[in-house]
Backbone as CSV, one residue per row, in Angstrom:
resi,resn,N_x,N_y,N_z,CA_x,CA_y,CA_z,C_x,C_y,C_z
1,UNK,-141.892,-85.916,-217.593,-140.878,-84.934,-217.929,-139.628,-85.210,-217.092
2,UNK,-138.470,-85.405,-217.861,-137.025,-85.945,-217.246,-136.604,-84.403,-216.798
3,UNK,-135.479,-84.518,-215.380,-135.233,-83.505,-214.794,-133.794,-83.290,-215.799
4,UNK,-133.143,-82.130,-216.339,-132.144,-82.183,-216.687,-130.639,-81.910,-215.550
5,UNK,-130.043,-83.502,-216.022,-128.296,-82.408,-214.755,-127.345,-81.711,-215.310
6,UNK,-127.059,-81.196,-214.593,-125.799,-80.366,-215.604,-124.377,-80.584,-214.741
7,UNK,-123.647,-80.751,-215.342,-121.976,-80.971,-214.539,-121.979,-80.348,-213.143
8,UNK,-122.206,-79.092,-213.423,-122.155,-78.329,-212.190,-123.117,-78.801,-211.303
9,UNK,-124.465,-79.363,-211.508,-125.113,-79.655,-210.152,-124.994,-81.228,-209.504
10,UNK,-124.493,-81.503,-210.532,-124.006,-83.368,-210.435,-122.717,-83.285,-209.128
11,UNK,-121.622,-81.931,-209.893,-120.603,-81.743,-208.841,-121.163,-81.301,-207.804
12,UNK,-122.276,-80.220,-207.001,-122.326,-80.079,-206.379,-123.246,-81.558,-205.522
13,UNK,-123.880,-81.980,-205.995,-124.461,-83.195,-205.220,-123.443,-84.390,-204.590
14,UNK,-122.548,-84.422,-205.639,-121.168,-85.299,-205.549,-120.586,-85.027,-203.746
15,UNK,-120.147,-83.369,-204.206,-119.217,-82.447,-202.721,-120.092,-83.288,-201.992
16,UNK,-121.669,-83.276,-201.381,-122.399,-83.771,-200.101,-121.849,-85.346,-199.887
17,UNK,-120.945,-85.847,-200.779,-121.019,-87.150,-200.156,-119.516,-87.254,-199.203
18,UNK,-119.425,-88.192,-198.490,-117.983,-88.240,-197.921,-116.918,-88.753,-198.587
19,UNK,-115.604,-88.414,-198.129,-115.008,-88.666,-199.480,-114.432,-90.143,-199.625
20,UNK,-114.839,-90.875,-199.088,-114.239,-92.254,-199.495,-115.851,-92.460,-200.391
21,UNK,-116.995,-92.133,-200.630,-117.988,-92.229,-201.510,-117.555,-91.693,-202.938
22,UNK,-116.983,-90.446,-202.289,-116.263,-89.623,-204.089,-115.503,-90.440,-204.825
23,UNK,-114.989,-90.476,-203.759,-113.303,-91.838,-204.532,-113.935,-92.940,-205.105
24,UNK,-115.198,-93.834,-204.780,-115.770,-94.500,-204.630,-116.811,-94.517,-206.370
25,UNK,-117.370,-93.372,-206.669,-117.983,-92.859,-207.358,-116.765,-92.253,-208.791
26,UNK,-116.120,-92.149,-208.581,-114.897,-91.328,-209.178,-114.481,-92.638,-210.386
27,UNK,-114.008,-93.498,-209.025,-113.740,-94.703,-209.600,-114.670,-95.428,-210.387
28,UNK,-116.224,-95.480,-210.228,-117.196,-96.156,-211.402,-117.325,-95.929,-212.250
29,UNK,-116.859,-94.079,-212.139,-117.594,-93.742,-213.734,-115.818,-94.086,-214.217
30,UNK,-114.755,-94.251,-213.825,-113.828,-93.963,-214.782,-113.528,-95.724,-215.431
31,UNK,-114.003,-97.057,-214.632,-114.348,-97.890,-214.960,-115.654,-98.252,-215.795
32,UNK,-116.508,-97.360,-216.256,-117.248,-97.577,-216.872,-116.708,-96.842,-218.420
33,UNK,-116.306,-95.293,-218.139,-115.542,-94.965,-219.400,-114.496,-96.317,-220.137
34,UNK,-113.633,-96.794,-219.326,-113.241,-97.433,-219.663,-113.401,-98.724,-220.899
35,UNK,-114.508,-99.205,-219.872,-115.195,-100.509,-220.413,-116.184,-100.345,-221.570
36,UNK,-116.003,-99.086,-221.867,-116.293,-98.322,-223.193,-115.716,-97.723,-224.414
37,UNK,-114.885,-97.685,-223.979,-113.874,-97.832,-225.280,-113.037,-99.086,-225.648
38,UNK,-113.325,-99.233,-227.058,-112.695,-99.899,-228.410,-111.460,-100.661,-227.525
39,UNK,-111.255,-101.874,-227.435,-109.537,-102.300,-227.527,-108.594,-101.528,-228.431
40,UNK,-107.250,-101.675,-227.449,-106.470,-100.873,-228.376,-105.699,-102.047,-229.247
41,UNK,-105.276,-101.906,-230.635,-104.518,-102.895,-231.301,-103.352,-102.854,-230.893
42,UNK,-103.208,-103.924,-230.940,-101.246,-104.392,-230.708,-100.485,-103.451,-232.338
43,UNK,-99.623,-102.806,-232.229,-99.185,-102.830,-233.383,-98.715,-104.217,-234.095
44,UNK,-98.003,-105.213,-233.620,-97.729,-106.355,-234.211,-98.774,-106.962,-234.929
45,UNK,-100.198,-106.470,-234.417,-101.372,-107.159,-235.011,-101.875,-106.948,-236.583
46,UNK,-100.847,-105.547,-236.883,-101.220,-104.779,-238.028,-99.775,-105.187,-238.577
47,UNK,-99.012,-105.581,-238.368,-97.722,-105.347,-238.883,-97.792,-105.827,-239.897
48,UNK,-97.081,-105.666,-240.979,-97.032,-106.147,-242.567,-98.640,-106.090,-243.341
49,UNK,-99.747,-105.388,-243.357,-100.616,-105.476,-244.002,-100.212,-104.652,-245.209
50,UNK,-99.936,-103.697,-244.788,-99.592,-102.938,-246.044,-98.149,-103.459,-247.096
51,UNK,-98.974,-103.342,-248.555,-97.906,-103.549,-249.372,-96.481,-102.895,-249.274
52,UNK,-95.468,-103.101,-249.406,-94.180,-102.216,-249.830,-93.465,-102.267,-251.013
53,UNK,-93.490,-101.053,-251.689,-93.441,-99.964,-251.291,-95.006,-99.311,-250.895
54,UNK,-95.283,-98.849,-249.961,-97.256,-97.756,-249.952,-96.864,-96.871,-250.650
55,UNK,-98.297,-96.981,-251.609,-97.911,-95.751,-252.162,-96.924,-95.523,-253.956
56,UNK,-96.312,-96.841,-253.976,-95.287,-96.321,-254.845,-93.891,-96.017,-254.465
57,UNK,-93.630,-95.677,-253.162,-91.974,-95.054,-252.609,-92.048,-95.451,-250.985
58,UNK,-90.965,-95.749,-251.230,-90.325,-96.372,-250.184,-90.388,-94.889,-248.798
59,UNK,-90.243,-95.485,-247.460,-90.402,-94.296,-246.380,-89.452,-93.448,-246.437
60,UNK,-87.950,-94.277,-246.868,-87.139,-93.503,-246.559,-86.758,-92.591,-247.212
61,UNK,-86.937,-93.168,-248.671,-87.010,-92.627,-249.910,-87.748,-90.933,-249.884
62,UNK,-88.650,-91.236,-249.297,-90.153,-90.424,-249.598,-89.416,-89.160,-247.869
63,UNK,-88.612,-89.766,-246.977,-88.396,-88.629,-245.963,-87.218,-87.656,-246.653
64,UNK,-86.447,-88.970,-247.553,-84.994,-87.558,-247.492,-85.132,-86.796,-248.902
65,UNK,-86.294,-87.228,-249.964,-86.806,-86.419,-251.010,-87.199,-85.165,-250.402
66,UNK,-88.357,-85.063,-249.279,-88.767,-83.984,-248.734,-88.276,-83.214,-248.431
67,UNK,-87.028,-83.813,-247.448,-86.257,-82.855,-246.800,-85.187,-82.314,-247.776
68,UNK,-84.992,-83.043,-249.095,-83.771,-82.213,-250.157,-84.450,-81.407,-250.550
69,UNK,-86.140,-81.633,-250.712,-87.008,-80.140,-251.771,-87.193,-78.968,-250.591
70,UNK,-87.350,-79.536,-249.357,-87.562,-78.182,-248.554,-86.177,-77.563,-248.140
71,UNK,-85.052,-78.376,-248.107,-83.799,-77.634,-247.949,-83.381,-76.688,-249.238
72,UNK,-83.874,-77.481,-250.444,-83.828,-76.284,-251.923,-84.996,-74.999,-251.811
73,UNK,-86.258,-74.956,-251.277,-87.007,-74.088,-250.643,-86.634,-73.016,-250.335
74,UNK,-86.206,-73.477,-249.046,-85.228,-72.313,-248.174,-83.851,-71.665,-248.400
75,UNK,-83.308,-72.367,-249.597,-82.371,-71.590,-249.981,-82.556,-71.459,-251.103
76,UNK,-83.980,-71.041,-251.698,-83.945,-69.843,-252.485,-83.850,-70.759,-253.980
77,UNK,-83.647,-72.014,-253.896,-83.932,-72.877,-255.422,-85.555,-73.255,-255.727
78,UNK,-85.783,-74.299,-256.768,-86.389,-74.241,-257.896,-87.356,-75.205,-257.047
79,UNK,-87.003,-76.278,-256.118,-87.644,-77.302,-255.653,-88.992,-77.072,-254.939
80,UNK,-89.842,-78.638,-255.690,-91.611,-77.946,-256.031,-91.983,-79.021,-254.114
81,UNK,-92.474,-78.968,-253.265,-92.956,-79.982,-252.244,-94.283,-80.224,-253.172
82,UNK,-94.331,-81.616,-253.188,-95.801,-82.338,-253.605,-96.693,-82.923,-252.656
């Protein structure tokens, strides 16, 4: 039968050590988180995969459409946001 730890008694076992051990300990687990997560991608690595236009419409196209239907919105016109 495994003993269960819980944060709180891990921290309190931690406090008993001196603190160049904490620092010491602090530092493994945050090198081990580390060495556990995924590489991060370069954006350049992704650059150009996607077709253009995505989607059908262009970005810029597709920002100042939005912003003409939500500026017709708010003043009270006909304009639908999709």
């Amino acid at each position: 039968m495994s003993t269960v730890v819980t944060l709180e008694s891990l921290k309190a076992m931690a406090k008993q050590l001196p603190v160049e051990d904490r620092v010491l300990l602090a530092r493994s687990i945050l090198q081990e988180i580390d060495a556990e997560q995924p590489p991060r991608r370069k954006w350049s690595e992704i650059r150009g995969i996607v077709p253009h236009p995505y989607l059908g419409e262009d970005a810029q196209e597709w920002v100042s459409r939005t912003r003409r239907e939500a500026d017709e919105i708010r003043e009270g016109g006909q304009g639908k946001i999709k």
